[in-house]
C-alpha positions as CSV (number, residue, x, y, z in Angstrom):
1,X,-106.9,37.2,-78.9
2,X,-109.0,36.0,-81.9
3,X,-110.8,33.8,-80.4
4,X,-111.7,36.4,-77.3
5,X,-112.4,39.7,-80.1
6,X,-116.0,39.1,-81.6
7,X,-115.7,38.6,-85.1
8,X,-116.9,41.9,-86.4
9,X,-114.2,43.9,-84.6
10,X,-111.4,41.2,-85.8
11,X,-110.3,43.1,-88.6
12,X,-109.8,46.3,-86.8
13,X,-107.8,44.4,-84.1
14,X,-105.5,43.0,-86.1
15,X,-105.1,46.0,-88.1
16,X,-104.0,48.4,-85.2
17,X,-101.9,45.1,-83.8
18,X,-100.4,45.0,-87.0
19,X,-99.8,48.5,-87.4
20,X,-98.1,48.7,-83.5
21,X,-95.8,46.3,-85.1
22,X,-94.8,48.3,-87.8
23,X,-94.4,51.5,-85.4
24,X,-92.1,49.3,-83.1
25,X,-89.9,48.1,-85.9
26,X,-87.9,51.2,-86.2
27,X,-87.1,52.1,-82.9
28,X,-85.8,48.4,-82.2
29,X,-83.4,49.0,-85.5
30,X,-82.2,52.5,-83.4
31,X,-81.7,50.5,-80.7
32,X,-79.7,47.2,-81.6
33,X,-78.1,49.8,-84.0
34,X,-76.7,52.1,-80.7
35,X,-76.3,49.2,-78.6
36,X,-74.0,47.5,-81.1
37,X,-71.6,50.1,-80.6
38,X,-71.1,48.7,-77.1
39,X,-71.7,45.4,-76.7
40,X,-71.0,42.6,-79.3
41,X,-73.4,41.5,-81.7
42,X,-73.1,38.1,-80.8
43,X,-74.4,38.8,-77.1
44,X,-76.8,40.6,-78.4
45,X,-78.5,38.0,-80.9
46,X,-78.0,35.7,-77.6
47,X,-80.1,37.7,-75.2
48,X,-82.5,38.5,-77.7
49,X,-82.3,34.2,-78.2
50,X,-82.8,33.5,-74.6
51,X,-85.8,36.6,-74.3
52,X,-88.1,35.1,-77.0
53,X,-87.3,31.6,-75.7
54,X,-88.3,32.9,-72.1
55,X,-91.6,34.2,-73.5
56,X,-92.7,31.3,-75.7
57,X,-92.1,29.0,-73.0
58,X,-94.3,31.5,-70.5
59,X,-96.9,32.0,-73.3
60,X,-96.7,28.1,-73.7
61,X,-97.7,27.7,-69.9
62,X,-100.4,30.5,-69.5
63,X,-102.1,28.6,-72.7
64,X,-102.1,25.9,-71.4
65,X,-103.6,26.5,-67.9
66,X,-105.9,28.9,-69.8
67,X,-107.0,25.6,-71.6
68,X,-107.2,23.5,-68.7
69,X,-109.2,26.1,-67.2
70,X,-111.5,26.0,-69.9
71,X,-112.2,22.5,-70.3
72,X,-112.7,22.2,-66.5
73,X,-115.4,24.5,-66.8
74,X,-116.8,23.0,-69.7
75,X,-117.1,19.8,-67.7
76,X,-118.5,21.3,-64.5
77,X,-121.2,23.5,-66.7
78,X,-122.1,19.6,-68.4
79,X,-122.6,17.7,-64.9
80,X,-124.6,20.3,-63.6
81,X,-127.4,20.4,-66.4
């Protein structure tokens, strides 16, 4: 996202990210708060484990075809001038 948002506008990006952060927080304390009530904490912390594991590893693949992507571009744009 930084590297897509021109530089000017960076500030103001990461400031409303930032603050859609901060909204979220309280709501997921509501929510691990009721949900604790019926299901143990353990499972919880455990799908909440295996969730940000799932999206790292699928963030870790889109970067890196987004990279490969790149560079292939980069190298036909270079044997075509």
């Amino acid at each position: 996202m930084q590297t897509n948002t021109e530089p000017r506008y960076l500030g103001r990006v990461i400031g409303v990210l930032e603050s859609l952060a901060m909204g979220i927080t309280p709501l997921g304390f509501i929510l691990f708060g009721a949900l604790s009530e019926w299901v143990s904490v353990a499972f919880l912390y455990t799908v909440c484990m295996v969730c940000l594991l799932s999206i790292t590893l699928l963030a870790m693949y889109r970067i890196r075809h987004d990279i490969a992507a790149e560079k292939a571009a980069v190298s036909a744009d270079a044997e075509s001038a």
